[in-house]
PyMOL CGO cylinders between C-alpha atoms (Angstrom):
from pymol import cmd
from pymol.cgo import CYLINDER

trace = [
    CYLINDER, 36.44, 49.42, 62.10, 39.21, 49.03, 64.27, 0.3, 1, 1, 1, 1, 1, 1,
    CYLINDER, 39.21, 49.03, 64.27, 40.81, 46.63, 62.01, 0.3, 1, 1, 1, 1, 1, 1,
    CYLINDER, 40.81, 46.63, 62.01, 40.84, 48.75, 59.28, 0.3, 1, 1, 1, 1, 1, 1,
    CYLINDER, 40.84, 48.75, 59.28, 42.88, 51.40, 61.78, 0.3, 1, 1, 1, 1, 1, 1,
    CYLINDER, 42.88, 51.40, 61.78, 45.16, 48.76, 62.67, 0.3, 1, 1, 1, 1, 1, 1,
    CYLINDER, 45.16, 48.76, 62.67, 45.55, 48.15, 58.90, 0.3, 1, 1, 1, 1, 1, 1,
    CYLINDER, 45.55, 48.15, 58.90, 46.00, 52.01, 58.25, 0.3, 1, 1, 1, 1, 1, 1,
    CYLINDER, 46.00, 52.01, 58.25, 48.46, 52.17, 61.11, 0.3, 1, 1, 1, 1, 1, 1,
    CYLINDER, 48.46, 52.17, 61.11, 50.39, 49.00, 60.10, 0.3, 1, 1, 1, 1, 1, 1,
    CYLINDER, 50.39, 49.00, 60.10, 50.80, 49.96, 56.37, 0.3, 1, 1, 1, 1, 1, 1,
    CYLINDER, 50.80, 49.96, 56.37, 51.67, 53.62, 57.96, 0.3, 1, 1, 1, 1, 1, 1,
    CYLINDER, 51.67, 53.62, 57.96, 54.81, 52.20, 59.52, 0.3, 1, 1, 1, 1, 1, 1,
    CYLINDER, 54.81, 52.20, 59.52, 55.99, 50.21, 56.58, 0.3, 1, 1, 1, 1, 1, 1,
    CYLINDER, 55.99, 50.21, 56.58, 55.52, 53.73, 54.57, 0.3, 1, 1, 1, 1, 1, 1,
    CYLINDER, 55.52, 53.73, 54.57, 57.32, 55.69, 57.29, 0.3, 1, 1, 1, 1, 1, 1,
    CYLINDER, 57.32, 55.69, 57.29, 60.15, 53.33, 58.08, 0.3, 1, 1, 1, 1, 1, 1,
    CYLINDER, 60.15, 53.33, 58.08, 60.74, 53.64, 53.54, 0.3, 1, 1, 1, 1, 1, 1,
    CYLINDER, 60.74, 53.64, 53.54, 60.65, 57.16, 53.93, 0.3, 1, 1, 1, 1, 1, 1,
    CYLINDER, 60.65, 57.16, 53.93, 63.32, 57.95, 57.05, 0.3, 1, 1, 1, 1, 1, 1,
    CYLINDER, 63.32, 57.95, 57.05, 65.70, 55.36, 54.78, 0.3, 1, 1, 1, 1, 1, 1,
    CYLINDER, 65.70, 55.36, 54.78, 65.49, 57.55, 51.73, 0.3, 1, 1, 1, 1, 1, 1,
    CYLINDER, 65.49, 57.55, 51.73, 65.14, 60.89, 52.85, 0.3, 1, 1, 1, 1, 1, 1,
    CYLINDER, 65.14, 60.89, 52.85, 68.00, 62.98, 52.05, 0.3, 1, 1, 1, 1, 1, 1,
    CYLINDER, 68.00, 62.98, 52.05, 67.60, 65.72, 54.53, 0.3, 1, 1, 1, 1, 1, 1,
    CYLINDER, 67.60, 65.72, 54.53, 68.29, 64.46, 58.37, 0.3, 1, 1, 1, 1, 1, 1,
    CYLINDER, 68.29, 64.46, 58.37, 65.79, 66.64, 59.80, 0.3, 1, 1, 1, 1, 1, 1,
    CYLINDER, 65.79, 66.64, 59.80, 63.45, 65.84, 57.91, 0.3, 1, 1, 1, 1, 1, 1,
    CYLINDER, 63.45, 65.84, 57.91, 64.10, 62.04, 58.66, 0.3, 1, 1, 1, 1, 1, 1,
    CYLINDER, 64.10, 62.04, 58.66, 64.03, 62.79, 62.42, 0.3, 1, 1, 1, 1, 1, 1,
    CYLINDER, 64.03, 62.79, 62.42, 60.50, 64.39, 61.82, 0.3, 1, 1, 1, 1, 1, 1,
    CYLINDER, 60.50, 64.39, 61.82, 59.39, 61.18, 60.20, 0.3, 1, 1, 1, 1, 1, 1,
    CYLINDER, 59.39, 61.18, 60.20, 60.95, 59.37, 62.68, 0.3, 1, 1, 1, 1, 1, 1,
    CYLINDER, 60.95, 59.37, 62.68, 58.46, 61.21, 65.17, 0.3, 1, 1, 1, 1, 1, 1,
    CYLINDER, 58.46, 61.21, 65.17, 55.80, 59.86, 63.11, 0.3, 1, 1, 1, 1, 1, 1,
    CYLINDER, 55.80, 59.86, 63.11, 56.83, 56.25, 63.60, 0.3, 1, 1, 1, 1, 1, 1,
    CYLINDER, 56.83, 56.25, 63.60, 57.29, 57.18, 66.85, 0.3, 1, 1, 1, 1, 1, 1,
    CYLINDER, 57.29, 57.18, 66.85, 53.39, 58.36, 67.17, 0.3, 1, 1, 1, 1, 1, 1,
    CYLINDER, 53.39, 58.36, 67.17, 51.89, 55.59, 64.81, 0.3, 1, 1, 1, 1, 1, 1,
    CYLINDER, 51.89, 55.59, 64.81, 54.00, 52.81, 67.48, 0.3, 1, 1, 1, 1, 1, 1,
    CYLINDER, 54.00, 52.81, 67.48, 52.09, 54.55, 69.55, 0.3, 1, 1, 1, 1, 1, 1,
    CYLINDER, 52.09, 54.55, 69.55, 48.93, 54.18, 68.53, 0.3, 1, 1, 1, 1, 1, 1,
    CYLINDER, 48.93, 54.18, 68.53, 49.62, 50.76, 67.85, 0.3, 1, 1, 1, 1, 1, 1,
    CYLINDER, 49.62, 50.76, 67.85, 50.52, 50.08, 71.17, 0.3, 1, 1, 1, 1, 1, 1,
    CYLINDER, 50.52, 50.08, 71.17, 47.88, 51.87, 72.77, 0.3, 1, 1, 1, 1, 1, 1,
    CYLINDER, 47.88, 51.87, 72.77, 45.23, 49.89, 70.59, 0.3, 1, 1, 1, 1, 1, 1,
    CYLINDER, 45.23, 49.89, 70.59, 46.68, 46.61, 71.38, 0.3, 1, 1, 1, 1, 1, 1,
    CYLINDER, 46.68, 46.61, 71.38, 46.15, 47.15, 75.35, 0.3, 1, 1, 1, 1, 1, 1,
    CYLINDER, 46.15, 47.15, 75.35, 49.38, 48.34, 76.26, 0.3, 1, 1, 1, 1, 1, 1,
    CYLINDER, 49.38, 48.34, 76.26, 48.93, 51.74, 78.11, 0.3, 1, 1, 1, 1, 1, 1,
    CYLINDER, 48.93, 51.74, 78.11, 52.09, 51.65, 79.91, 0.3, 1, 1, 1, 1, 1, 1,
    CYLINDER, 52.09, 51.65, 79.91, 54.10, 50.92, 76.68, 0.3, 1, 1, 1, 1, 1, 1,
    CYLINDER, 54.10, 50.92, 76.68, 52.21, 53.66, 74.70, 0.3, 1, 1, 1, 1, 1, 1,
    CYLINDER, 52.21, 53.66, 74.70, 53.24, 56.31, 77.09, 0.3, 1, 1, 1, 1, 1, 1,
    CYLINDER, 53.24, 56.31, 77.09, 56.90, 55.30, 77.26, 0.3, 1, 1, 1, 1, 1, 1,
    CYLINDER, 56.90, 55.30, 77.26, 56.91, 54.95, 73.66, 0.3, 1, 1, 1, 1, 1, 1,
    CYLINDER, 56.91, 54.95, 73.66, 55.07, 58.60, 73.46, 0.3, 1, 1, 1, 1, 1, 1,
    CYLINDER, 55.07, 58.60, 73.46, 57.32, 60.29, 75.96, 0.3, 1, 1, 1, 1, 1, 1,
    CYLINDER, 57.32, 60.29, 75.96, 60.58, 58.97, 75.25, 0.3, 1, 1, 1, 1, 1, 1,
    CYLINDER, 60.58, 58.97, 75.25, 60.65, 57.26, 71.57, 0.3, 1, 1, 1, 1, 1, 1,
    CYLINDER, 60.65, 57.26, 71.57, 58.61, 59.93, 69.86, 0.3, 1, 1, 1, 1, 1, 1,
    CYLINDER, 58.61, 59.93, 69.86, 59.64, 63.01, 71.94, 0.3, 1, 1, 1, 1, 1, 1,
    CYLINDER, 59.64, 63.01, 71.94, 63.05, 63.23, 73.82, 0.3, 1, 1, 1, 1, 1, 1,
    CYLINDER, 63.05, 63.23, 73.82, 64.62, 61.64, 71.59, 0.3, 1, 1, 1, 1, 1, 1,
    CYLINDER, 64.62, 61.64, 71.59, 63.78, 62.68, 68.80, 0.3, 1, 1, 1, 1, 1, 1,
    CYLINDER, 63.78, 62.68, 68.80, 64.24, 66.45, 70.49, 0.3, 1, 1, 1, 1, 1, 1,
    CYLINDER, 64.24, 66.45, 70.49, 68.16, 65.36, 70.99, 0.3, 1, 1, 1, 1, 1, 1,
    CYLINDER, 68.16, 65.36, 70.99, 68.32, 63.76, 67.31, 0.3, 1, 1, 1, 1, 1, 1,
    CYLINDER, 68.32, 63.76, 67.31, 67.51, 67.35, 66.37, 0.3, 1, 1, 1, 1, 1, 1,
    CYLINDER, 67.51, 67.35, 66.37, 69.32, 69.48, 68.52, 0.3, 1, 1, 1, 1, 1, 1,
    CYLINDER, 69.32, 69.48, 68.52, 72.29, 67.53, 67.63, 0.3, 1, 1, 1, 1, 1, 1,
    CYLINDER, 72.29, 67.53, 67.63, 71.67, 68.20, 63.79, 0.3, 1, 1, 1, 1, 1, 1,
    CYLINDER, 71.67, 68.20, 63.79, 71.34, 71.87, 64.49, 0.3, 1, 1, 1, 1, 1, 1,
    CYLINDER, 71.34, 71.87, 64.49, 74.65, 72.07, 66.68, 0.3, 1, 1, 1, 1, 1, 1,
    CYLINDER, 74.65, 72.07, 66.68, 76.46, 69.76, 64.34, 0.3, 1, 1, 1, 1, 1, 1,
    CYLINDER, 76.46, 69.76, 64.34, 75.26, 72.36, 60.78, 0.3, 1, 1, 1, 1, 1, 1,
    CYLINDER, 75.26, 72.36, 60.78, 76.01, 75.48, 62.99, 0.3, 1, 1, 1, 1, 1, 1,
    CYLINDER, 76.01, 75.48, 62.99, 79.57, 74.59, 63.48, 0.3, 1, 1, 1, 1, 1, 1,
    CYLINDER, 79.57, 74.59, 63.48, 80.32, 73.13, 59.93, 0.3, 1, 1, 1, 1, 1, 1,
    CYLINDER, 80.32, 73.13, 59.93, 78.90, 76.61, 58.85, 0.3, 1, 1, 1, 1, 1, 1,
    CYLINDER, 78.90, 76.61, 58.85, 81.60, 78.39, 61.47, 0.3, 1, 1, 1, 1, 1, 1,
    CYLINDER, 81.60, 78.39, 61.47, 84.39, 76.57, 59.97, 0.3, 1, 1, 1, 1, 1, 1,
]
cmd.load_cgo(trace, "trace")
């Protein structure tokens, strides 16, 4: 069982990492980029790595992805000002 959710999680990435290449939309690349951030971390966590699942969590997956997207939405308001 569990190596069919490493499987999962393992093809998940390959999936992921093809979809933030193609996407045309940036936030919607940084959103899949949270979700290789999440699936790392479930990988991690699986493979006995606590310490690197919760760095991974907090600061892959979350913060920056939070400044990735605050950036985009500074960077579209003032293309829309000028």
């Amino acid at each position: 069982m569990i190596g069919f959710l490493i499987f999962i999680l393992f093809v998940s990435l390959i999936v992921l990492s093809y979809m933030i290449l193609v996407e045309k939309k940036l936030q919607d690349s940084v959103i899949l980029y949270m979700g290789f951030g999440l699936s790392s971390t479930l990988l991690y966590f699986i493979f006995s790595a606590p310490d690197v699942a919760l760095t991974e969590a907090v600061i892959g997956a979350a913060l920056s992805s939070m400044v990735f997207l605050i950036t985009i939405i500074n960077t579209t308001k003032k293309e829309k000002i000028k």
